[in-house]
BADRENLO-415772 format. One record per residue (C-alpha): x, y, z. Coordinates in steps of 0.25 Angstrom, whole numbers, plus 5000, padded with zeros to 4 digits. Layout:
<recs>
<rec px="X" py="Y" pz="Z"/>
...
</recs>
This chain:
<recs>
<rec px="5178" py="5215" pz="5102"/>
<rec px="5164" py="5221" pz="5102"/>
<rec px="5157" py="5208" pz="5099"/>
<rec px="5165" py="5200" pz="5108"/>
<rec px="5161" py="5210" pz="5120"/>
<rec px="5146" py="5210" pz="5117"/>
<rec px="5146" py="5195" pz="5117"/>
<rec px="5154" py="5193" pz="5130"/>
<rec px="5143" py="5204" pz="5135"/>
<rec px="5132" py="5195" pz="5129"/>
<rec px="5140" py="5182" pz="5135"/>
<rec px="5141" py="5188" pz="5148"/>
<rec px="5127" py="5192" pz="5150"/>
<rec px="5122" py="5179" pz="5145"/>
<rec px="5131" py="5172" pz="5155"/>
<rec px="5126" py="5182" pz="5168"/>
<rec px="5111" py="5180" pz="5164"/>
<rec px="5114" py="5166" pz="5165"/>
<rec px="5118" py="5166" pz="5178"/>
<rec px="5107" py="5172" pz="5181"/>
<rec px="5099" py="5160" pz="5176"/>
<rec px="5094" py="5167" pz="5164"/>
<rec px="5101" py="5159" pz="5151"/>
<rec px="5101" py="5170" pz="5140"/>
<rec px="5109" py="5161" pz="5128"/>
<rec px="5105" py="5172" pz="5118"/>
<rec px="5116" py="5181" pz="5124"/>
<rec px="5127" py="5170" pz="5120"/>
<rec px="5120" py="5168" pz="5107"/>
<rec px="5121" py="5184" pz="5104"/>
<rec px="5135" py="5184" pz="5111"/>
<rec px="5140" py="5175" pz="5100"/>
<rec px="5132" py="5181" pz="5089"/>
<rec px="5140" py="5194" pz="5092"/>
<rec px="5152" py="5187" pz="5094"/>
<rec px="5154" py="5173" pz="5089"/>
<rec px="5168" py="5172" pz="5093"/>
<rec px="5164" py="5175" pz="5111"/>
<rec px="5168" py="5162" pz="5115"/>
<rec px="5161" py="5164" pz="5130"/>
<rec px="5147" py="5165" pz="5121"/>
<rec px="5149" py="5152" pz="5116"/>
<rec px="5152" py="5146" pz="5128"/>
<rec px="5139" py="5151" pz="5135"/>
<rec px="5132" py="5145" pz="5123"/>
<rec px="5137" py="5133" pz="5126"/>
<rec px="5134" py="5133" pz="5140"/>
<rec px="5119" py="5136" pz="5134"/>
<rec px="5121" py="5123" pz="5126"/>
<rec px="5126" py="5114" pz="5136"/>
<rec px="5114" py="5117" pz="5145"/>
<rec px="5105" py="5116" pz="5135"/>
<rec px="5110" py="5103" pz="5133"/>
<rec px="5115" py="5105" pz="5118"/>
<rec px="5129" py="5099" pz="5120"/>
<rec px="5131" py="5101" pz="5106"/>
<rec px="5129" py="5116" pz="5105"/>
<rec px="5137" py="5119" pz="5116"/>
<rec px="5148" py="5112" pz="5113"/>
<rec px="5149" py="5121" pz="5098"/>
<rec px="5150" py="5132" pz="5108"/>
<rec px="5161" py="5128" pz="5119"/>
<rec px="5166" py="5124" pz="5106"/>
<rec px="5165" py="5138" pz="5099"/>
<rec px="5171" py="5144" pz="5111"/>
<rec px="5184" py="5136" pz="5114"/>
<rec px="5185" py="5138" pz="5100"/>
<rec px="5184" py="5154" pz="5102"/>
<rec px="5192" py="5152" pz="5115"/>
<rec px="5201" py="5140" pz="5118"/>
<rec px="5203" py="5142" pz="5133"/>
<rec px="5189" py="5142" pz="5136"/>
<rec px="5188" py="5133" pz="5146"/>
<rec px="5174" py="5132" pz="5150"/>
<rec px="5170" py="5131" pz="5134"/>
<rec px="5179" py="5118" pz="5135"/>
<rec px="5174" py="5113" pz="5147"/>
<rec px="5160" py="5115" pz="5141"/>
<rec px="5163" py="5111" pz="5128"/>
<rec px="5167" py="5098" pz="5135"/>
<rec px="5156" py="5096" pz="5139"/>
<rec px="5148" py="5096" pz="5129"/>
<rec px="5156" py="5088" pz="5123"/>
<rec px="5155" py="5076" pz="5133"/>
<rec px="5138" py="5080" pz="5132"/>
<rec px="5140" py="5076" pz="5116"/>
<rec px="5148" py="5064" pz="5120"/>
<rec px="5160" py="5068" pz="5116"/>
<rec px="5170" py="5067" pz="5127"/>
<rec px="5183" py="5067" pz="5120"/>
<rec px="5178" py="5080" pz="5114"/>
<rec px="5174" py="5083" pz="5128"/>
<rec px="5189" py="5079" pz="5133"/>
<rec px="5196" py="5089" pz="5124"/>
<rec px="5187" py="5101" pz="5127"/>
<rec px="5190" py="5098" pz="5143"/>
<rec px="5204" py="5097" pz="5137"/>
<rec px="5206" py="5110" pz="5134"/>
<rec px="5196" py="5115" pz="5144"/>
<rec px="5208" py="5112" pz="5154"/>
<rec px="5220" py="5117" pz="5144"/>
<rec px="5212" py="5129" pz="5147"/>
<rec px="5210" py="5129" pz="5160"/>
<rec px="5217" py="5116" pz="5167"/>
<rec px="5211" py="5119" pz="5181"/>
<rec px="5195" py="5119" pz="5177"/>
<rec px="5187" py="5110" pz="5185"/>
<rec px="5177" py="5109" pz="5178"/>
<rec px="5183" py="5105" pz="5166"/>
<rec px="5192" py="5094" pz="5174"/>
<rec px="5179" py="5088" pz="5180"/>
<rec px="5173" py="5089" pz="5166"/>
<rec px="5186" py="5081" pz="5159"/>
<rec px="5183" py="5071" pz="5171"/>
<rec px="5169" py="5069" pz="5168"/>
<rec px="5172" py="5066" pz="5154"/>
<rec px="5183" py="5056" pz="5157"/>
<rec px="5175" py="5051" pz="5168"/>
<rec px="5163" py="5048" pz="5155"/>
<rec px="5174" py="5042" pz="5148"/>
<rec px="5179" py="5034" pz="5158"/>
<rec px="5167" py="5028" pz="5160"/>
<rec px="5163" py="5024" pz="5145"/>
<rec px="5176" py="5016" pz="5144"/>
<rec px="5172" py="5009" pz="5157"/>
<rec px="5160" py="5005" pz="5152"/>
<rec px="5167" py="5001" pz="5139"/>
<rec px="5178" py="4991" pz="5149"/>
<rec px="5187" py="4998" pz="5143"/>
<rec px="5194" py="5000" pz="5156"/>
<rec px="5208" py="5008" pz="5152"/>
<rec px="5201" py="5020" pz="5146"/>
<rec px="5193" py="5020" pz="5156"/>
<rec px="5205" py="5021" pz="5166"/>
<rec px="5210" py="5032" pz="5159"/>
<rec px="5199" py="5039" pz="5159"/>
<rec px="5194" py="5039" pz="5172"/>
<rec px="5209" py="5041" pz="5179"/>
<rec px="5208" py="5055" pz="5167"/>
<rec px="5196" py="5059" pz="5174"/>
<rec px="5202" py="5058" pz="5188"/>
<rec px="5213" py="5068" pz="5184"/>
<rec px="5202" py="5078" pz="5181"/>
<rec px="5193" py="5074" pz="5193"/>
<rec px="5198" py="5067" pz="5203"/>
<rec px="5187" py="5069" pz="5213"/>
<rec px="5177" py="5063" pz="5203"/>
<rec px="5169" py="5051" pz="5210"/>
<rec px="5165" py="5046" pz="5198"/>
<rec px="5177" py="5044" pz="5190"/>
<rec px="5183" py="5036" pz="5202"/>
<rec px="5168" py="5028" pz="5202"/>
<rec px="5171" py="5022" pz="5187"/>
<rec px="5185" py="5020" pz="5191"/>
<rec px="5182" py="5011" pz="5201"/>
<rec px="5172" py="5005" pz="5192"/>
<rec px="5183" py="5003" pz="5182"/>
<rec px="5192" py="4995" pz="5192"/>
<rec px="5182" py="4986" pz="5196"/>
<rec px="5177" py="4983" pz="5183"/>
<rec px="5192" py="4979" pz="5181"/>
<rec px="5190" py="4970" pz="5195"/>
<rec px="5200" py="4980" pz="5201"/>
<rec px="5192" py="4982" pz="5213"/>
<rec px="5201" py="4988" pz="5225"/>
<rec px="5203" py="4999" pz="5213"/>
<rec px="5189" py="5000" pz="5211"/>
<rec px="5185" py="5004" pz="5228"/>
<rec px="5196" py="5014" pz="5227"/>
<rec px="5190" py="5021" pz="5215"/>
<rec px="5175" py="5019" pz="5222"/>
<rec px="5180" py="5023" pz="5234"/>
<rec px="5187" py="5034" pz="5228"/>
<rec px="5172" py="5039" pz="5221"/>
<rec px="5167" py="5039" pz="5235"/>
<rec px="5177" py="5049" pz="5240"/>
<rec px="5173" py="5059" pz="5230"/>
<rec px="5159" py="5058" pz="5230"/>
<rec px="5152" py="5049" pz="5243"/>
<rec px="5140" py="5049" pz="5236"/>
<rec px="5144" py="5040" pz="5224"/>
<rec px="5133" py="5030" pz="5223"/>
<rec px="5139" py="5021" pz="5213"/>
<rec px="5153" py="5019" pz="5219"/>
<rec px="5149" py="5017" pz="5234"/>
<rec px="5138" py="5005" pz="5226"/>
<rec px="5151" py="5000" pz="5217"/>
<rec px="5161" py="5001" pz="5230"/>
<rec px="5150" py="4990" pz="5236"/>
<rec px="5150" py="4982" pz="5224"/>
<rec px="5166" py="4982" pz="5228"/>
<rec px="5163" py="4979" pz="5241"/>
<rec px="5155" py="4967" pz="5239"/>
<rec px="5163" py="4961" pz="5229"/>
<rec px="5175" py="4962" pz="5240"/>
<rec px="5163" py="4956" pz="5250"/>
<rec px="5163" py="4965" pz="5258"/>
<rec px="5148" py="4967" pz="5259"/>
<rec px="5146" py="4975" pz="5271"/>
<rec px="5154" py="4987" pz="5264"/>
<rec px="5147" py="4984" pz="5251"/>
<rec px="5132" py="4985" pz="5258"/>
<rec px="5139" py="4999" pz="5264"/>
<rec px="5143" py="5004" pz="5250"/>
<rec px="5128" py="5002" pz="5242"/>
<rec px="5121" py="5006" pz="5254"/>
<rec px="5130" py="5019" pz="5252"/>
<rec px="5128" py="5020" pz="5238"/>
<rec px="5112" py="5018" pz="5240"/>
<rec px="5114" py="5028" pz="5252"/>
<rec px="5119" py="5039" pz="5239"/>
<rec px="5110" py="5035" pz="5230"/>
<rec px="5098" py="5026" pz="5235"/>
<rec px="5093" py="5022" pz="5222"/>
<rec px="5105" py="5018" pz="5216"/>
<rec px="5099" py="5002" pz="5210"/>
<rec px="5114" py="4998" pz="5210"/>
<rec px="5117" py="4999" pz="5224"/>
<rec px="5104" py="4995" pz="5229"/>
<rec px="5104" py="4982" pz="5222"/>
<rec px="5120" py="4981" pz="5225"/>
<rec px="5115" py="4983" pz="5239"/>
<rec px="5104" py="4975" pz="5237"/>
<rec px="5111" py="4963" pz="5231"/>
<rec px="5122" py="4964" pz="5242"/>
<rec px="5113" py="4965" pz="5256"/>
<rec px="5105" py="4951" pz="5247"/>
<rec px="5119" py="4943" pz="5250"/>
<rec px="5120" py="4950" pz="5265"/>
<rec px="5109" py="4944" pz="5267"/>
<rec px="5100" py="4956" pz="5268"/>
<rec px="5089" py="4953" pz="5258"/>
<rec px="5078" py="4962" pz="5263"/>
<rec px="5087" py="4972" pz="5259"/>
<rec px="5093" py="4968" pz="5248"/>
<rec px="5077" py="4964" pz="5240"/>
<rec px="5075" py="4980" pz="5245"/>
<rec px="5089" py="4985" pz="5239"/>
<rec px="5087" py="4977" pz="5225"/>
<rec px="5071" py="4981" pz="5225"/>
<rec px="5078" py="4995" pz="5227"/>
<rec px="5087" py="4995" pz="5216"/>
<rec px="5076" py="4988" pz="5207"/>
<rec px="5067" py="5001" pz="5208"/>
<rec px="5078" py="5008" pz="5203"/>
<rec px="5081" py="4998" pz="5194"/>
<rec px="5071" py="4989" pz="5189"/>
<rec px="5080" py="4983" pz="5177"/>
<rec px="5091" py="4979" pz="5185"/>
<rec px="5092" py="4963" pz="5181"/>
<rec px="5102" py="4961" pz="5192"/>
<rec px="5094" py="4969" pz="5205"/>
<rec px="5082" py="4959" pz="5200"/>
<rec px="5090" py="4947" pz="5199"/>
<rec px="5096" py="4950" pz="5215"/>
<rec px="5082" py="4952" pz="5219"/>
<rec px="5080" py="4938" pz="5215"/>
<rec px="5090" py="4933" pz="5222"/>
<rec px="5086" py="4940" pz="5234"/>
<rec px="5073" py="4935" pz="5233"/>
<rec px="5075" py="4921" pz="5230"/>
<rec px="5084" py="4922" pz="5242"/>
<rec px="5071" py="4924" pz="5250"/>
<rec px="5063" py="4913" pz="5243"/>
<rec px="5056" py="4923" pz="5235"/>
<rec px="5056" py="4914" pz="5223"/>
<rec px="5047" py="4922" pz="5213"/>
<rec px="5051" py="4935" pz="5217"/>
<rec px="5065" py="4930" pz="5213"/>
<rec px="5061" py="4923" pz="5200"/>
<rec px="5054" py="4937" pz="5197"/>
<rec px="5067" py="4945" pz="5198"/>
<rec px="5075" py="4935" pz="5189"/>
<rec px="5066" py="4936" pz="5179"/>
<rec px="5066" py="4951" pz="5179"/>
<rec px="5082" py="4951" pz="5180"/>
<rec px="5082" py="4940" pz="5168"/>
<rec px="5072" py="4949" pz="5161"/>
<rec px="5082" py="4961" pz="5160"/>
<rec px="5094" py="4953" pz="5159"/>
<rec px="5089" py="4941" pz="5149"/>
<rec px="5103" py="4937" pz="5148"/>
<rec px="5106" py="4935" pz="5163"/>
<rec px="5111" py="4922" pz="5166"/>
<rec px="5114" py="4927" pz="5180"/>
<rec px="5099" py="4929" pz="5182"/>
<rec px="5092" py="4916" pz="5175"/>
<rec px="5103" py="4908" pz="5184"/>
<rec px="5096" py="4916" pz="5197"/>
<rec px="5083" py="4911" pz="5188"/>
<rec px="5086" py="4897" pz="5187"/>
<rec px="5092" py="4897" pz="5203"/>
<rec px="5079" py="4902" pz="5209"/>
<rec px="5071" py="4894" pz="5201"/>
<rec px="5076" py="4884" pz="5210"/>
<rec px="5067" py="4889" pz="5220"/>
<rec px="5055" py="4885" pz="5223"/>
<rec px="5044" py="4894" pz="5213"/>
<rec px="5033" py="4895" pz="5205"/>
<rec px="5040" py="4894" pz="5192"/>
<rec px="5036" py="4882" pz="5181"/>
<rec px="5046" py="4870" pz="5178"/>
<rec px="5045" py="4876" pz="5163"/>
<rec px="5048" py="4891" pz="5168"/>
<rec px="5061" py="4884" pz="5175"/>
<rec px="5064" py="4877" pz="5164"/>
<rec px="5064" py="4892" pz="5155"/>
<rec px="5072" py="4898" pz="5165"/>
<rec px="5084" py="4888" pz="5163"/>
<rec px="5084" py="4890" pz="5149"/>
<rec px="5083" py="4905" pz="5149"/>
<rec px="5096" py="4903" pz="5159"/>
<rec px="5103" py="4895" pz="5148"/>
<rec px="5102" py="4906" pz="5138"/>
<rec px="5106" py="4916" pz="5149"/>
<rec px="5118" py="4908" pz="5153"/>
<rec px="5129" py="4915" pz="5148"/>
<rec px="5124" py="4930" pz="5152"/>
<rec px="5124" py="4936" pz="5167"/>
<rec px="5119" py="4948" pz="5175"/>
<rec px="5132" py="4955" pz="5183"/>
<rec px="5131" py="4965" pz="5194"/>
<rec px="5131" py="4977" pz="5188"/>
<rec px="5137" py="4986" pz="5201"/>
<rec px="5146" py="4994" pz="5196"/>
<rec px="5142" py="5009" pz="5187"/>
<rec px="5149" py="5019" pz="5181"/>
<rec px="5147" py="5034" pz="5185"/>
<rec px="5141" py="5044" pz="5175"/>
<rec px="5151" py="5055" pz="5174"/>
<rec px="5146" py="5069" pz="5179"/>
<rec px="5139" py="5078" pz="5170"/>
<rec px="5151" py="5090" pz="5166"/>
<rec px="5152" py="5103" pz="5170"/>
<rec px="5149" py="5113" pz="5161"/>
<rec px="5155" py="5125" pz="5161"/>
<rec px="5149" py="5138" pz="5161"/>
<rec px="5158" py="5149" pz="5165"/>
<rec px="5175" py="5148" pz="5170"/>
<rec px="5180" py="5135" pz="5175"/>
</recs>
């Protein structure tokens, strides 16, 4: 009992200190050398690792301590985690697992459990692999169901699958819990226009540039859409805009042809294609813009004409598509350093 004392007295102190913004980890390492068995000291080790950014270390001691004490909830939760920081989140999902046997109602565990799902959710996304993705994500929402994001890559989901009225809900739905979502009011345009309903899609980038101004996706969404309005001034500025941001974005430079050619500016429009054809080689989408504005009338040699229609042959069966909609990042987790 006298060794277990000393190092609560040593853990305690260590803890105080560190609220007052001096970090003394040598009172933990003492703590445990008196007591191996104090569970709380290896926790704030942990804690010393995690912010160190040693994942590794800390996650042998959240382990050493649910090891000591099974209903230490915050050692779960933390060693969670770390485990989701090693990229091990089915390890991650059994320490938030028993993190709520112990403590159903701990928040930060349930946004934590969320997050990790969320992470999940989004890798079988990228992978179309659209039903484990579904269970995922709907999993999440019993942990979270205020989270924006989880609702964002839901929507994304449904519209991959063309199951568009679905997918406004769930955008619409983002937007409710957090306003300021850049990425969903830029995808709810991209649904907008496809509907044609371009006033609304205008209002929906123009809010999402209004949240994030430099956001290269909505500028050159924008952009792209004020071109068929019939607002070109704007829409060279908007794609210029998002090519600052951007400069290896093959589709902004092929619209900023289009838009140019549009406005007889013939070599500034063969200049972008060729940038776009640079970073896209396999672009048929681009090479047939190429050969289009050829057409026109420029500087280009009959021999430079003729190269382009053979570079299109080889590019025939490839294409450039929009690239609108994006998947949210999950959050970064809440560590835990003291009760739930």
């Amino acid at each position: 009992e006298v060794p277990a004392e000393v190092a609560r007295c040593l853990t305690e102190q260590g803890v105080q200190l560190k609220a007052q913004g001096r970090s003394e980890p040598w009172l933990f390492q003492e703590a445990v050398q008196v007591c191996e068995a104090y569970a709380p000291a290896h926790f704030q080790l942990g804690v010393e690792a995690s912010e160190a950014g040693d994942s590794a270390r800390a996650k042998e001691r959240y382990a050493r301590a649910v090891q000591l004490n099974a209903g230490y909830v915050e050692a779960w939760n933390n060693l969670g985690v770390a485990c989701r920081a090693l990229g091990e989140p089915e390890h991650a999902l059994e320490a938030y697992g028993m993190a709520l046997k112990a403590n159903q109602s701990c928040v930060k565990t349930r946004e934590n459990l969320a997050i990790c799902l969320l992470e999940l959710g989004c890798k079988h996304l990228q992978a179309k692999e659209w039903k484990q993705a579904a269970a995922r994500l709907k999993s999440a929402l019993a942990y979270n169901s205020k989270s924006a994001d989880i609702y964002f890559n839901l929507a994304v989901m449904y519209a991959e699958r063309q199951k568009f009225d679905r997918a406004q809900v769930h955008y619409e739905l983002a937007l409710h819990f957090e306003p300021a979502h850049a990425n969903a009011h830029n995808n709810l345009g991209v649904l907008y226009r496809r509907q044609g309903s371009l006033d609304a899609a205008a209002a929906a980038f123009e809010q999402a540039l209004a949240v994030a101004p430099k956001m290269d996706l909505a500028s050159k969404n924008l952009g792209a859409l004020y071109g068929a309005m019939g607002r070109m001034s704007e829409a060279v500025a908007l794609t210029r805009q998002a090519l600052e941001a951007n400069p290896r974005d093959a589709e902004a430079h092929n619209n900023l042809a289009l838009l140019f050619r549009d406005q007889c500016d013939v070599e500034a429009c063969l200049e972008h294609l060729a940038l776009c054809m640079k970073l896209e080689p396999a672009s048929a989408h681009a090479s047939s813009n190429h050969l289009m504005s050829l057409n026109y009338p420029s500087e280009k040699t009959r021999e430079e004409v003729f190269e382009a229609h053979r570079a299109f042959g080889e590019r025939l069966e490839a294409e450039i598509g929009p690239q609108f909609d994006t998947y949210a990042s999950p959050p970064a987790p809440l560590l835990s350093a003291g009760p739930c």
